[in-house]
PQR file of N, CA, C, O and H, with PARSE charges and radii, in Angstrom:
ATOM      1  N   UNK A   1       0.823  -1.187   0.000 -0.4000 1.5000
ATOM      2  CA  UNK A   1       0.000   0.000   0.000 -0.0000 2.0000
ATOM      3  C   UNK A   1       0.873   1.258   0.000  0.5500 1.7000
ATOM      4  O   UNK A   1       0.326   2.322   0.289 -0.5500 1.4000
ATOM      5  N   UNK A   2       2.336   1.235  -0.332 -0.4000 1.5000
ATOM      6  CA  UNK A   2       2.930   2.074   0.182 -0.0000 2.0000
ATOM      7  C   UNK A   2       3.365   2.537  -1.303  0.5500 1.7000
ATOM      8  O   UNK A   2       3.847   3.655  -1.483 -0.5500 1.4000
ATOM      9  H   UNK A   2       2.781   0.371  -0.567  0.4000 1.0000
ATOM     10  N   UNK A   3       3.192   1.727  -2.232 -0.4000 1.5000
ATOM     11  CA  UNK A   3       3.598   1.972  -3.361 -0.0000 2.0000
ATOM     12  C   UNK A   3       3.029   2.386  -4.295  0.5500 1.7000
ATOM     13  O   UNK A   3       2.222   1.462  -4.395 -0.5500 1.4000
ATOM     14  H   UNK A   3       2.801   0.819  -2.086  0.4000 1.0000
ATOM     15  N   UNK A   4       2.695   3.268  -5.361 -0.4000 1.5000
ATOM     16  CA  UNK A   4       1.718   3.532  -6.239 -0.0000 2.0000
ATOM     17  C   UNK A   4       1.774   2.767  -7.667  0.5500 1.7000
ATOM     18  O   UNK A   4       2.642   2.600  -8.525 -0.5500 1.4000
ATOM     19  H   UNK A   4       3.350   4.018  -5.280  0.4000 1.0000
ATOM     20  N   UNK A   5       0.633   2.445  -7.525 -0.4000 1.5000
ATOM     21  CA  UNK A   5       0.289   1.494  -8.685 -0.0000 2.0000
ATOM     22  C   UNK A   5      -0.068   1.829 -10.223  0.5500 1.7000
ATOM     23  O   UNK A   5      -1.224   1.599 -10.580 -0.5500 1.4000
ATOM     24  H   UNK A   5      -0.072   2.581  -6.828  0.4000 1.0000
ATOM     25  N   UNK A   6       0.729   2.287 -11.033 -0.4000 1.5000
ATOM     26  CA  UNK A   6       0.429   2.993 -12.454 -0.0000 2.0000
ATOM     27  C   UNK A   6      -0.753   2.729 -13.206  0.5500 1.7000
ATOM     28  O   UNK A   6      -1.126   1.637 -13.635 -0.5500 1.4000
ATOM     29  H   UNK A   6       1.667   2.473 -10.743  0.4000 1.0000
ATOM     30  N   UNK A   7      -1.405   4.047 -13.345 -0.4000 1.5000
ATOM     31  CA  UNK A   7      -2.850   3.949 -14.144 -0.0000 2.0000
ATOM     32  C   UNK A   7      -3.999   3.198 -13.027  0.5500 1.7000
ATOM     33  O   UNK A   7      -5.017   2.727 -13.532 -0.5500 1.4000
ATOM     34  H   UNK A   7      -1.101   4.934 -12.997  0.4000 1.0000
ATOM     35  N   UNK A   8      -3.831   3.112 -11.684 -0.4000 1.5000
ATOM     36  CA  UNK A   8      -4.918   2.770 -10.860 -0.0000 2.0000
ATOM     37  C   UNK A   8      -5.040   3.271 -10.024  0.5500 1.7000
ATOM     38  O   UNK A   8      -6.149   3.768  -9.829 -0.5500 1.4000
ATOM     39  H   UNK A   8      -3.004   3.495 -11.274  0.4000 1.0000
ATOM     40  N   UNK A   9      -3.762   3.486  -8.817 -0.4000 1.5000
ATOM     41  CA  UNK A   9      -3.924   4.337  -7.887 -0.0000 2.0000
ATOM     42  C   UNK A   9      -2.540   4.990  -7.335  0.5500 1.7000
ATOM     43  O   UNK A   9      -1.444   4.577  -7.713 -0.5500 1.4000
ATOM     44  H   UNK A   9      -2.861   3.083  -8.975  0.4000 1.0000
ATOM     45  N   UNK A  10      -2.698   6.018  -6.430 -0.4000 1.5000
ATOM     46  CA  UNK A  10      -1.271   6.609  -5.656 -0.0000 2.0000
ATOM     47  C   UNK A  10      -0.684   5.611  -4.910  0.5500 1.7000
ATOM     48  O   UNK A  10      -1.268   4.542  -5.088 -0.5500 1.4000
ATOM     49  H   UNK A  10      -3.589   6.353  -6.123  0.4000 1.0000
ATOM     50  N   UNK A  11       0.351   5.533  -4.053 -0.4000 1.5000
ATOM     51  CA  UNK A  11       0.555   4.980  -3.381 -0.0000 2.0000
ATOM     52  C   UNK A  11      -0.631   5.413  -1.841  0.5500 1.7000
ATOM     53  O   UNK A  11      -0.917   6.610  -1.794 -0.5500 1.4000
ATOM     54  H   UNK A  11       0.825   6.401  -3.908  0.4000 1.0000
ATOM     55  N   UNK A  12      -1.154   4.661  -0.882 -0.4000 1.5000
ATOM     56  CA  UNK A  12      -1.868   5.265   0.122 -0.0000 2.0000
ATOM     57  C   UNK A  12      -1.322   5.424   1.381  0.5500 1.7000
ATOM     58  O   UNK A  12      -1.597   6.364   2.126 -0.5500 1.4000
ATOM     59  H   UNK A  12      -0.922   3.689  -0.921  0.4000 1.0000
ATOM     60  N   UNK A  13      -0.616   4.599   1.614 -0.4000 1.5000
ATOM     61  CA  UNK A  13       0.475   5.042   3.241 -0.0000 2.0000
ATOM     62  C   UNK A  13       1.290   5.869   2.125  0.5500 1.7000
ATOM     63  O   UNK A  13       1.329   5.857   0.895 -0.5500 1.4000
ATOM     64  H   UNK A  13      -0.392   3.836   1.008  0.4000 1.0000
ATOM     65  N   UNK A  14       2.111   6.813   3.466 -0.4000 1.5000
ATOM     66  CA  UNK A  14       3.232   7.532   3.380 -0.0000 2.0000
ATOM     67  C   UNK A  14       4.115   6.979   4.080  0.5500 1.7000
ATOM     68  O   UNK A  14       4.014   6.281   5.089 -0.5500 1.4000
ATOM     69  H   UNK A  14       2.079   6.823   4.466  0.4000 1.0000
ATOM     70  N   UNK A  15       5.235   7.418   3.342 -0.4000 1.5000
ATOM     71  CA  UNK A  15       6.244   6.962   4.097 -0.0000 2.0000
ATOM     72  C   UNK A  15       6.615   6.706   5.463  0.5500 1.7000
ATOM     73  O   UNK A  15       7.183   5.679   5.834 -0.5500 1.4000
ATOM     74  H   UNK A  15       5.318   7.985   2.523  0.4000 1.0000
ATOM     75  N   UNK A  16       6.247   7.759   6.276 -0.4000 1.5000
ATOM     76  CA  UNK A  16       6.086   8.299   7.545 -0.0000 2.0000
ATOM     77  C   UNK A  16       5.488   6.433   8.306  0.5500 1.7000
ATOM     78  O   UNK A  16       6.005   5.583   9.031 -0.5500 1.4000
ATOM     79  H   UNK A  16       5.785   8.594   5.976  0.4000 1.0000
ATOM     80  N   UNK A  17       4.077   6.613   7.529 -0.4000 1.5000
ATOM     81  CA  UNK A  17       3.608   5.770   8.668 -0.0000 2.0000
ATOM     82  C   UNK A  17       3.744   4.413   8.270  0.5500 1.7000
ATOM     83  O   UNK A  17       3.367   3.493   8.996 -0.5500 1.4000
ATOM     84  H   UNK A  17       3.657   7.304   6.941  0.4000 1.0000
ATOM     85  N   UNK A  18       4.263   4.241   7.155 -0.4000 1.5000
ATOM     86  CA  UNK A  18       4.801   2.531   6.652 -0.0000 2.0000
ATOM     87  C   UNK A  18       6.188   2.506   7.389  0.5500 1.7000
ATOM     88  O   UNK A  18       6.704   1.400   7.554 -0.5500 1.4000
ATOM     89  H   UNK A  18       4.570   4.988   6.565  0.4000 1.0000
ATOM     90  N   UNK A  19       6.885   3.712   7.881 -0.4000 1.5000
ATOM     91  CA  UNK A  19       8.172   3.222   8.947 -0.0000 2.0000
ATOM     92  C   UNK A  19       7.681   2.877   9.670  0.5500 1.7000
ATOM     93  O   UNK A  19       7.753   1.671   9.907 -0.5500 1.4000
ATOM     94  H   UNK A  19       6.466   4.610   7.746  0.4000 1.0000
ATOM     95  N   UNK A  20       6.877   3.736  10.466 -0.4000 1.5000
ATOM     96  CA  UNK A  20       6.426   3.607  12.250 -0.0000 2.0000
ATOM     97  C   UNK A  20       5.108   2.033  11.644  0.5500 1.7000
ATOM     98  O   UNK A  20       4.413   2.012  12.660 -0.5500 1.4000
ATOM     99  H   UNK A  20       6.819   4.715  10.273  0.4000 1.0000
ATOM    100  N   UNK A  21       4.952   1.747  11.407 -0.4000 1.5000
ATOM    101  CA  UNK A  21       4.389   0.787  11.199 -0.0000 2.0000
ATOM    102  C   UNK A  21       5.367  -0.609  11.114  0.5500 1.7000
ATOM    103  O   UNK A  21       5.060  -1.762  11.414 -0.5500 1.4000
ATOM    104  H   UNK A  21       5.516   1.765  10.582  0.4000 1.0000
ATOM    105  N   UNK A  22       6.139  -0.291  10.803 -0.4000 1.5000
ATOM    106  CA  UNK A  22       7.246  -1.509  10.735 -0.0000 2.0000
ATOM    107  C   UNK A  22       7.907  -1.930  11.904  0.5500 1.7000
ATOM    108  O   UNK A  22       8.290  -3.051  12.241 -0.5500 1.4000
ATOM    109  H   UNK A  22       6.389   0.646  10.559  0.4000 1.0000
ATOM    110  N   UNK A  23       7.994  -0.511  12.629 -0.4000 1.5000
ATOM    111  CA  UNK A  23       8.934  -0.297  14.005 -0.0000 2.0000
ATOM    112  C   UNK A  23       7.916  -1.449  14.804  0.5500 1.7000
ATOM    113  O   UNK A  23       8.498  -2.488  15.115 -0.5500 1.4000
ATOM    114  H   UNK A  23       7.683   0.399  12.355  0.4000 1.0000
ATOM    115  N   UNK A  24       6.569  -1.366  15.134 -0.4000 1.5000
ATOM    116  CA  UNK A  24       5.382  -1.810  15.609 -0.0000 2.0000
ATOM    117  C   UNK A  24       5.226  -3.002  15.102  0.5500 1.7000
ATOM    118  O   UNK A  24       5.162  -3.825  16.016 -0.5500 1.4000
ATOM    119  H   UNK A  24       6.096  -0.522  14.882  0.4000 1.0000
ATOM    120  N   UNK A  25       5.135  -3.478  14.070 -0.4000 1.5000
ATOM    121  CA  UNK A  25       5.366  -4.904  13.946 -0.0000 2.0000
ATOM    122  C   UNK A  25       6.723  -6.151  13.703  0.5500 1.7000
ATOM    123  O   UNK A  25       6.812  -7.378  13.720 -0.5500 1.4000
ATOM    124  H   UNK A  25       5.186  -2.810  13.327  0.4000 1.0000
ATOM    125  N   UNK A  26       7.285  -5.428  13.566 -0.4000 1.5000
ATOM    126  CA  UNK A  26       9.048  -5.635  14.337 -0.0000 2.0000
ATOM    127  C   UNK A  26       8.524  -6.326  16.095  0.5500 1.7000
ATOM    128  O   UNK A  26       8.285  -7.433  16.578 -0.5500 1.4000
ATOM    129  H   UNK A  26       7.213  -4.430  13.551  0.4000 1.0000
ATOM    130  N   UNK A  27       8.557  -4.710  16.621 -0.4000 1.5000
ATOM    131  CA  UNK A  27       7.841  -4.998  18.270 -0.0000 2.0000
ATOM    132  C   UNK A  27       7.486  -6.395  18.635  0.5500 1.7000
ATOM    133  O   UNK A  27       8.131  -7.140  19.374 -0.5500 1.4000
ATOM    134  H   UNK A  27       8.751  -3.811  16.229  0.4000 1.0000
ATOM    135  N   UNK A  28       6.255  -6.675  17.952 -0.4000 1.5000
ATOM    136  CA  UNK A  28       4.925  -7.321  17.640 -0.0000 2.0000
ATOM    137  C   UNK A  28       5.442  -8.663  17.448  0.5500 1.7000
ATOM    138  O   UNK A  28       5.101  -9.541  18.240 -0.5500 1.4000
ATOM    139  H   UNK A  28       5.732  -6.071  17.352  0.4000 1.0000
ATOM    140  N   UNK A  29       6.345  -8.959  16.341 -0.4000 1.5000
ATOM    141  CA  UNK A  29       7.316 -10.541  15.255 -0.0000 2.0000
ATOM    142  C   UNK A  29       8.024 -10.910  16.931  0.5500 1.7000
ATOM    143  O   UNK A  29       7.770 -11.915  17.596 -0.5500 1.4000
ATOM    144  H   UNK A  29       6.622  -8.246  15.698  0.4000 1.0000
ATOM    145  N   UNK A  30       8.969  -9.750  17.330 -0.4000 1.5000
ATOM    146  CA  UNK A  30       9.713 -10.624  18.443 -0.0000 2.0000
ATOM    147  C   UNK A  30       9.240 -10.986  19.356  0.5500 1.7000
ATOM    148  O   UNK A  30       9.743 -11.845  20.080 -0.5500 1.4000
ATOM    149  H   UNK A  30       9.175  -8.934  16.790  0.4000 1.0000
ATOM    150  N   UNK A  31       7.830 -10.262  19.617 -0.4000 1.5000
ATOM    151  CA  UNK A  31       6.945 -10.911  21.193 -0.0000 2.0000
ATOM    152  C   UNK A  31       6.584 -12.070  21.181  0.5500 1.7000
ATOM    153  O   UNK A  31       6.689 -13.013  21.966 -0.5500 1.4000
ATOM    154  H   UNK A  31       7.421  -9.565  19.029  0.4000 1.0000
ATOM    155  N   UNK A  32       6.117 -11.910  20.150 -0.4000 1.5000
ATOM    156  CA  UNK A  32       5.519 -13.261  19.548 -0.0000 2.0000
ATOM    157  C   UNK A  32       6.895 -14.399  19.810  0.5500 1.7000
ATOM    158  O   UNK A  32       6.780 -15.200  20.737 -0.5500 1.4000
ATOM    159  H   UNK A  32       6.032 -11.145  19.512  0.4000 1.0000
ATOM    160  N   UNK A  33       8.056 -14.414  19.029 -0.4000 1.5000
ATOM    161  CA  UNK A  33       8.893 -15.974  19.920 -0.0000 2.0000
ATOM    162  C   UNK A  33       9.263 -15.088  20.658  0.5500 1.7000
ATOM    163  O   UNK A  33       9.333 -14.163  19.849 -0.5500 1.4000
ATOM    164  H   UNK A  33       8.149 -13.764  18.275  0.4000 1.0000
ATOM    165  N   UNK A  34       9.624 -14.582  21.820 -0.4000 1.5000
ATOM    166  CA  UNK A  34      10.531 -14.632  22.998 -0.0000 2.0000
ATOM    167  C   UNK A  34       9.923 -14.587  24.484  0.5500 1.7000
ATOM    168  O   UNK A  34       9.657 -13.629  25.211 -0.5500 1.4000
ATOM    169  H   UNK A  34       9.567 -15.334  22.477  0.4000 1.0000
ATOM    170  N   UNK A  35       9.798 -16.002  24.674 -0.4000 1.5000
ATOM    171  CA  UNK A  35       9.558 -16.371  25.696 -0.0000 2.0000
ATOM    172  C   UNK A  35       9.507 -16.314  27.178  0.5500 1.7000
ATOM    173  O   UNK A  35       8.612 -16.586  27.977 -0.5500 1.4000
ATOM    174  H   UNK A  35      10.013 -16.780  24.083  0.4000 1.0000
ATOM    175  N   UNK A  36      11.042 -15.772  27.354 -0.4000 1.5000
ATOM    176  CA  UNK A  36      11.483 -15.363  29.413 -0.0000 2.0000
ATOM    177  C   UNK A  36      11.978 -14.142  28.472  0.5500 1.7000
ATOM    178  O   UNK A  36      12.899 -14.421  27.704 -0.5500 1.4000
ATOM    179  H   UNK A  36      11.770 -15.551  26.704  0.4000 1.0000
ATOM    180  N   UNK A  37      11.466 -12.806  28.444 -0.4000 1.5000
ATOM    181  CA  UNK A  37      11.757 -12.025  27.751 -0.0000 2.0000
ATOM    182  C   UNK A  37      11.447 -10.925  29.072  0.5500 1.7000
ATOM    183  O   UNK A  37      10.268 -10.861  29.421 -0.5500 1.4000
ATOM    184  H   UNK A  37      10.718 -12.580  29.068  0.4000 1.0000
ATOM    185  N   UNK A  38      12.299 -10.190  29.704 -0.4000 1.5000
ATOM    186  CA  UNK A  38      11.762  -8.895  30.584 -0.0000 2.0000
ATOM    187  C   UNK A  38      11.358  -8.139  30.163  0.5500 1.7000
ATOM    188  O   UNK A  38      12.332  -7.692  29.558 -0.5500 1.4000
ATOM    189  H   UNK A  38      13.256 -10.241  29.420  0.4000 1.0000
ATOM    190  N   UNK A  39      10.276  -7.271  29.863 -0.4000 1.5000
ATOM    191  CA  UNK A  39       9.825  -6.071  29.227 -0.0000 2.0000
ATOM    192  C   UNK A  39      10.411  -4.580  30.054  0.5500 1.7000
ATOM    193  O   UNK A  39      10.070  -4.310  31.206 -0.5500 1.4000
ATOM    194  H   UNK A  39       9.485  -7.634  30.355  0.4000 1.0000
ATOM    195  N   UNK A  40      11.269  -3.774  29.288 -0.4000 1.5000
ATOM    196  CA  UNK A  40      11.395  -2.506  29.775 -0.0000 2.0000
ATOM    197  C   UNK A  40      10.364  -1.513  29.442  0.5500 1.7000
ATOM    198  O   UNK A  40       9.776  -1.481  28.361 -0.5500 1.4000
ATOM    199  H   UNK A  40      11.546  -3.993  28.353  0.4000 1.0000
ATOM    200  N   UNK A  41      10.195  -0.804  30.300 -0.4000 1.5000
ATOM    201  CA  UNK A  41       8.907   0.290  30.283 -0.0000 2.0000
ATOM    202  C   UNK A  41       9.461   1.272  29.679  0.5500 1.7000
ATOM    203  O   UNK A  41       8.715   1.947  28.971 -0.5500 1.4000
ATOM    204  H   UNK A  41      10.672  -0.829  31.178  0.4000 1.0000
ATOM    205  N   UNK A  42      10.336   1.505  29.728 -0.4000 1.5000
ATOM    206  CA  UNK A  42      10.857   3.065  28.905 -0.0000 2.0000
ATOM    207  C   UNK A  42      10.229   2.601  26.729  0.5500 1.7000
ATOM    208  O   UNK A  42       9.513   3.211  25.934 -0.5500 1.4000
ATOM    209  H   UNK A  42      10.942   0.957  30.304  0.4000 1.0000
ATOM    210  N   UNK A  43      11.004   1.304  26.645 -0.4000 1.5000
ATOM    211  CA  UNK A  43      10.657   0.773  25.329 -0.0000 2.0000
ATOM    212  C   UNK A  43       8.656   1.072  25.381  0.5500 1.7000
ATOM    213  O   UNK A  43       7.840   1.767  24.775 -0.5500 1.4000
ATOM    214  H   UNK A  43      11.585   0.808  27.291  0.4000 1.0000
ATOM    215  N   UNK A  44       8.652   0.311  26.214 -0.4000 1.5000
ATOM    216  CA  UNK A  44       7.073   0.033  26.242 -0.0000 2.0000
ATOM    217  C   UNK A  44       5.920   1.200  26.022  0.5500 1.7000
ATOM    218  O   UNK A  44       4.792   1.172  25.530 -0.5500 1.4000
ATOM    219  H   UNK A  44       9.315  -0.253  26.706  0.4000 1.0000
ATOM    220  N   UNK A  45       6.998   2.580  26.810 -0.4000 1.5000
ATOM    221  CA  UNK A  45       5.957   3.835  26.334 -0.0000 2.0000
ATOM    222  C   UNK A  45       6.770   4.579  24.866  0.5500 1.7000
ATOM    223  O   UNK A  45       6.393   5.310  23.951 -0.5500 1.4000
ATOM    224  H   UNK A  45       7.914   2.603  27.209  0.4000 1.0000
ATOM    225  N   UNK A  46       7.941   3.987  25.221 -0.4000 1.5000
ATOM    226  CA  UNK A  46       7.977   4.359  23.081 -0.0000 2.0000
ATOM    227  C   UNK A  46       7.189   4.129  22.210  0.5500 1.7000
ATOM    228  O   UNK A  46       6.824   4.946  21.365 -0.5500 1.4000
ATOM    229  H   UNK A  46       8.248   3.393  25.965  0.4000 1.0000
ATOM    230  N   UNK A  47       6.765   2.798  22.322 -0.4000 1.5000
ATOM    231  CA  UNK A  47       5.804   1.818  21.185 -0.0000 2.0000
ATOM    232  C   UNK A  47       4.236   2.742  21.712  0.5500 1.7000
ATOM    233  O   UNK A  47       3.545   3.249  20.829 -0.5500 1.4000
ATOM    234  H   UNK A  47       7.061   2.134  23.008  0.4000 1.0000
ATOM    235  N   UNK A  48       3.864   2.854  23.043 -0.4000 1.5000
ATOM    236  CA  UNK A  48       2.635   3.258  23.078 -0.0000 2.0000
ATOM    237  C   UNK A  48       2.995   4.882  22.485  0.5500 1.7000
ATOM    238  O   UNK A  48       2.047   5.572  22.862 -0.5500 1.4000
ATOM    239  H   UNK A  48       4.426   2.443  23.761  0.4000 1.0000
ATOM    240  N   UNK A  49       3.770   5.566  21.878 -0.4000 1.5000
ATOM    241  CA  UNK A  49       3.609   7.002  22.192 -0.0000 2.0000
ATOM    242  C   UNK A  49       3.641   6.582  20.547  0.5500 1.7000
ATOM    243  O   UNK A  49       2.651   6.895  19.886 -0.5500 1.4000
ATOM    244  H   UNK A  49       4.540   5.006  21.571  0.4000 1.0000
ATOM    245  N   UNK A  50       4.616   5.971  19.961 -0.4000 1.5000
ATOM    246  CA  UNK A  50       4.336   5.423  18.763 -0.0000 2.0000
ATOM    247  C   UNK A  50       3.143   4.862  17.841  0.5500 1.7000
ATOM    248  O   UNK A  50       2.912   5.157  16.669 -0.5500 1.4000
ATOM    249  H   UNK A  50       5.421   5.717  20.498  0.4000 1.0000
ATOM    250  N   UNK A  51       2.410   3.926  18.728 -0.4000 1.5000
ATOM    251  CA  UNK A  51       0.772   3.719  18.021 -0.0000 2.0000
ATOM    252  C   UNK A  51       0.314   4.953  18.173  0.5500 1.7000
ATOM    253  O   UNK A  51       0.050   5.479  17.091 -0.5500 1.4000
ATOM    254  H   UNK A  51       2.598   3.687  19.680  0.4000 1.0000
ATOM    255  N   UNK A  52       0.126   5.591  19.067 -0.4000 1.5000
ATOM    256  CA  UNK A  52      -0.911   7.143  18.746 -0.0000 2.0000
ATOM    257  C   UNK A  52      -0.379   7.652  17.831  0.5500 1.7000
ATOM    258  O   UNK A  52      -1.214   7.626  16.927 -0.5500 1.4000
ATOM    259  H   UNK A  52       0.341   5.164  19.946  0.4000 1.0000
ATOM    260  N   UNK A  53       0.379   8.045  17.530 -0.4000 1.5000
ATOM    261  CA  UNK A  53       1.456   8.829  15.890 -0.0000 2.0000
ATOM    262  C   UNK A  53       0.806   8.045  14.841  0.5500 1.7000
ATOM    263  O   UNK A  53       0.116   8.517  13.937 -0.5500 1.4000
ATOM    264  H   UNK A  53       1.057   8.066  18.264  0.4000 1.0000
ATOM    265  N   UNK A  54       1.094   6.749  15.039 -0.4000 1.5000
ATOM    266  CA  UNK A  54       0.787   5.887  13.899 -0.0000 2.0000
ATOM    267  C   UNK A  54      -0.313   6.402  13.258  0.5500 1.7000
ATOM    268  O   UNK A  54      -0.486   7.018  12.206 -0.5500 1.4000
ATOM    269  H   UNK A  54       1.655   6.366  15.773  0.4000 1.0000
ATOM    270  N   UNK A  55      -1.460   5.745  14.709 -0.4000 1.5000
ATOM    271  CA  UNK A  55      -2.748   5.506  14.631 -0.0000 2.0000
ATOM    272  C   UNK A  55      -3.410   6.467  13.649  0.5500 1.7000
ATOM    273  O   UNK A  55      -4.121   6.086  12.719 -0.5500 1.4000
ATOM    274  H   UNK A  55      -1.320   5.245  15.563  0.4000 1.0000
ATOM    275  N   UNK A  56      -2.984   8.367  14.059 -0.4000 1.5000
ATOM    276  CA  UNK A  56      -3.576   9.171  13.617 -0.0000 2.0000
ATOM    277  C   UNK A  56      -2.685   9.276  11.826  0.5500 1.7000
ATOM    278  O   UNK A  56      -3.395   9.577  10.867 -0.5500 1.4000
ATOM    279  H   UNK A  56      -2.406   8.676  14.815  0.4000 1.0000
ATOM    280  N   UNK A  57      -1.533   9.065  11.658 -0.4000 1.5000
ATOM    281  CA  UNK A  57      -0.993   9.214  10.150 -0.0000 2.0000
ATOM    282  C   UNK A  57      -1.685   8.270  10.080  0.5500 1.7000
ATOM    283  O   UNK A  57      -2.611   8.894   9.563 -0.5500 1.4000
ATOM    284  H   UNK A  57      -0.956   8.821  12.438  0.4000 1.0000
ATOM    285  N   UNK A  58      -2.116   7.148  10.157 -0.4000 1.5000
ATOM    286  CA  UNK A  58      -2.917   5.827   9.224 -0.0000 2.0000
ATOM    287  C   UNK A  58      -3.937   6.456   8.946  0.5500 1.7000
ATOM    288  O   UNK A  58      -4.013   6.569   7.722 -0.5500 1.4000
ATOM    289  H   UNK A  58      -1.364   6.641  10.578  0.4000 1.0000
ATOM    290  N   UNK A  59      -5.336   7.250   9.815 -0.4000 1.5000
ATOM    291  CA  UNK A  59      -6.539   7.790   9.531 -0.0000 2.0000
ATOM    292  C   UNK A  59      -6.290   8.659   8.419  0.5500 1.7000
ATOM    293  O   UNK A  59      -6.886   8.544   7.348 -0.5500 1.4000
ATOM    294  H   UNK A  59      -5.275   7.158  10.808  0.4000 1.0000
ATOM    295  N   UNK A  60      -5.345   9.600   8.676 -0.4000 1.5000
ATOM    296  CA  UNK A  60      -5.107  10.738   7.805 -0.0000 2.0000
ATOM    297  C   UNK A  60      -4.127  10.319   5.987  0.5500 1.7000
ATOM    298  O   UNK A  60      -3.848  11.191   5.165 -0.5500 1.4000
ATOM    299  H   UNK A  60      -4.861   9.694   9.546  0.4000 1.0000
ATOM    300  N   UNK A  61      -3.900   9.236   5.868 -0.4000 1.5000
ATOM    301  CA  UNK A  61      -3.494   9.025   4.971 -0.0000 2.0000
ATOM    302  C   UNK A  61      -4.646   8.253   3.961  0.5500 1.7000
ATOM    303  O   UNK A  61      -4.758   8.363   2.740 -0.5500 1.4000
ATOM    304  H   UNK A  61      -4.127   8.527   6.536  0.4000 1.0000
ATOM    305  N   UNK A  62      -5.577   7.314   5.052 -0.4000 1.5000
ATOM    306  CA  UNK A  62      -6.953   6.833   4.528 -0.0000 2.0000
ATOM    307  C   UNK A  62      -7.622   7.753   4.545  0.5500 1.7000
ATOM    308  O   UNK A  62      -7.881   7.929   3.354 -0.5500 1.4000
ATOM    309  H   UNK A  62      -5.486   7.225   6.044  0.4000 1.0000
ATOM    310  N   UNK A  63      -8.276   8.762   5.293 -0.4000 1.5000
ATOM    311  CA  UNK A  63      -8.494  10.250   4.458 -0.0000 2.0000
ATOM    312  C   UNK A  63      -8.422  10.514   3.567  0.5500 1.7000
ATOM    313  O   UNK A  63      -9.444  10.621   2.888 -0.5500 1.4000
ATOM    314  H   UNK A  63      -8.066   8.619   6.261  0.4000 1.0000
ATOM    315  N   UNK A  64      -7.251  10.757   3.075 -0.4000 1.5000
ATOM    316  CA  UNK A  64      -6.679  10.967   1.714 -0.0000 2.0000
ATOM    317  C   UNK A  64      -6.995  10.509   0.748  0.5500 1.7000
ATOM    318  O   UNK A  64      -7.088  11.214  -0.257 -0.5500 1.4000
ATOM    319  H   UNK A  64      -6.421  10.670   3.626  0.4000 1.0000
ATOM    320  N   UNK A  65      -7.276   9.132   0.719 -0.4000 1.5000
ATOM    321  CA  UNK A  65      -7.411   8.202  -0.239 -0.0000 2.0000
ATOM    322  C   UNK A  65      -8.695   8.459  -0.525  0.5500 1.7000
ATOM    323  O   UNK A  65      -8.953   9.230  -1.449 -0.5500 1.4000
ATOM    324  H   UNK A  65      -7.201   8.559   1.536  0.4000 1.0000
ATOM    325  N   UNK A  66      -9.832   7.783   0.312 -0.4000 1.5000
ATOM    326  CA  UNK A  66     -11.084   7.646   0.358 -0.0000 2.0000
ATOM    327  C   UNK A  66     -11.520   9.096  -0.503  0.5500 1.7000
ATOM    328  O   UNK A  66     -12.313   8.920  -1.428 -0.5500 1.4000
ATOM    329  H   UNK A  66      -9.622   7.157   1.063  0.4000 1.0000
ATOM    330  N   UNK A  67     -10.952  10.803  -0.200 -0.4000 1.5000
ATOM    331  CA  UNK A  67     -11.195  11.564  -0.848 -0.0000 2.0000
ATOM    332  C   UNK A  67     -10.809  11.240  -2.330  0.5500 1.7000
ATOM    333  O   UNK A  67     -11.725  11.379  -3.141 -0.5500 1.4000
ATOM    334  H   UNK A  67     -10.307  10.947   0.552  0.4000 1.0000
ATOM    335  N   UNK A  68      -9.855  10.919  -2.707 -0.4000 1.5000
ATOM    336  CA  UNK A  68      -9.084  10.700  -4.293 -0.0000 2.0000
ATOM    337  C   UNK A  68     -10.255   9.590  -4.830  0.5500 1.7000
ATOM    338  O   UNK A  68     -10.557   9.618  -6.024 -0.5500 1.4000
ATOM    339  H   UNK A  68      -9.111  10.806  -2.049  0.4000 1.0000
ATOM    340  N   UNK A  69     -10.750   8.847  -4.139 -0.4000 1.5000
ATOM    341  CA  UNK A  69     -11.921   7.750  -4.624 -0.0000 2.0000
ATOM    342  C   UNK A  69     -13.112   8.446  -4.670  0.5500 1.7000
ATOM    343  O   UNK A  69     -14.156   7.937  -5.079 -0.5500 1.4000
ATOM    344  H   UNK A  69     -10.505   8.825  -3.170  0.4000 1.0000
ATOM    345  N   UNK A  70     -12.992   9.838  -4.183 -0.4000 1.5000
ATOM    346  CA  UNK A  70     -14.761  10.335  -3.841 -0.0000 2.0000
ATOM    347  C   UNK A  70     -15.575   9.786  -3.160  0.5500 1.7000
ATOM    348  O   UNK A  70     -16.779   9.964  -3.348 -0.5500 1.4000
ATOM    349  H   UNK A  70     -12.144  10.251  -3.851  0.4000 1.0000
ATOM    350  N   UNK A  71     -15.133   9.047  -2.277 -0.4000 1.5000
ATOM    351  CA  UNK A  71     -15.914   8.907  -1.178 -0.0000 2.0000
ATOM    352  C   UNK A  71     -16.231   9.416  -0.380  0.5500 1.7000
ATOM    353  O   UNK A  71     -17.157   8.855   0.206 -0.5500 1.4000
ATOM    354  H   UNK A  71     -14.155   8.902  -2.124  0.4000 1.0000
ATOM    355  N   UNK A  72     -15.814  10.610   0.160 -0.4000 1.5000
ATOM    356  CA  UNK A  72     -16.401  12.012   0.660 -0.0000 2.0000
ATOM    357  C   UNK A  72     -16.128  13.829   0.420  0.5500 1.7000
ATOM    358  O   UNK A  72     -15.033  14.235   0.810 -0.5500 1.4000
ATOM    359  H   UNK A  72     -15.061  11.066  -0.316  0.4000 1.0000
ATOM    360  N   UNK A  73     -16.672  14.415   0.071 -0.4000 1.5000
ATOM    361  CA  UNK A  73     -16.414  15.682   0.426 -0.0000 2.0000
ATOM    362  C   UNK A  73     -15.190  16.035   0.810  0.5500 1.7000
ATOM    363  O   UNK A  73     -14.527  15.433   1.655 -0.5500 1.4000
ATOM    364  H   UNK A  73     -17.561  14.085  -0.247  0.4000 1.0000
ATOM    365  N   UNK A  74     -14.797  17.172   0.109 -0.4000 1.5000
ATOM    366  CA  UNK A  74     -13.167  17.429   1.304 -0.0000 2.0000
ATOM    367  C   UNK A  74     -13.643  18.955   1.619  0.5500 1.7000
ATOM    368  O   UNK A  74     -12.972  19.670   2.363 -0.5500 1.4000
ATOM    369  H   UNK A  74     -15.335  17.661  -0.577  0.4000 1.0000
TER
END
């Protein structure tokens, strides 16, 4: 989705949030195997201060789109 597709559509993520999106499922791949794993909290409110960033570039880039489709008013 990050890429634009010739003669159909733009790319719809930006760059921005296809990084921080990676950072987050990176996160996400190693929780998943590591087992006796200690969690540090300093990391832990990175990633949470990180999904809110995300969260809102993901809306605002589907925004974007949904307008370029005319699916609403801008």
């Amino acid at each position: 989705m990050g890429h634009p597709i010739p003669d159909t559509r733009p790319a719809v993520l930006s760059r921005e949030t296809i990084r921080d999106l990676r950072e987050l499922l990176s996160f996400r791949h190693f929780m998943r195997h590591a087992y006796a794993v200690e969690l540090e909290s300093e990391r832990l409110e990175d990633l949470a201060n990180a999904l809110a960033l995300v969260d809102s570039r993901l809306a605002a880039d589907l925004d974007v789109f949904e307008r370029l489709l005319g699916g609403t008013e801008a």
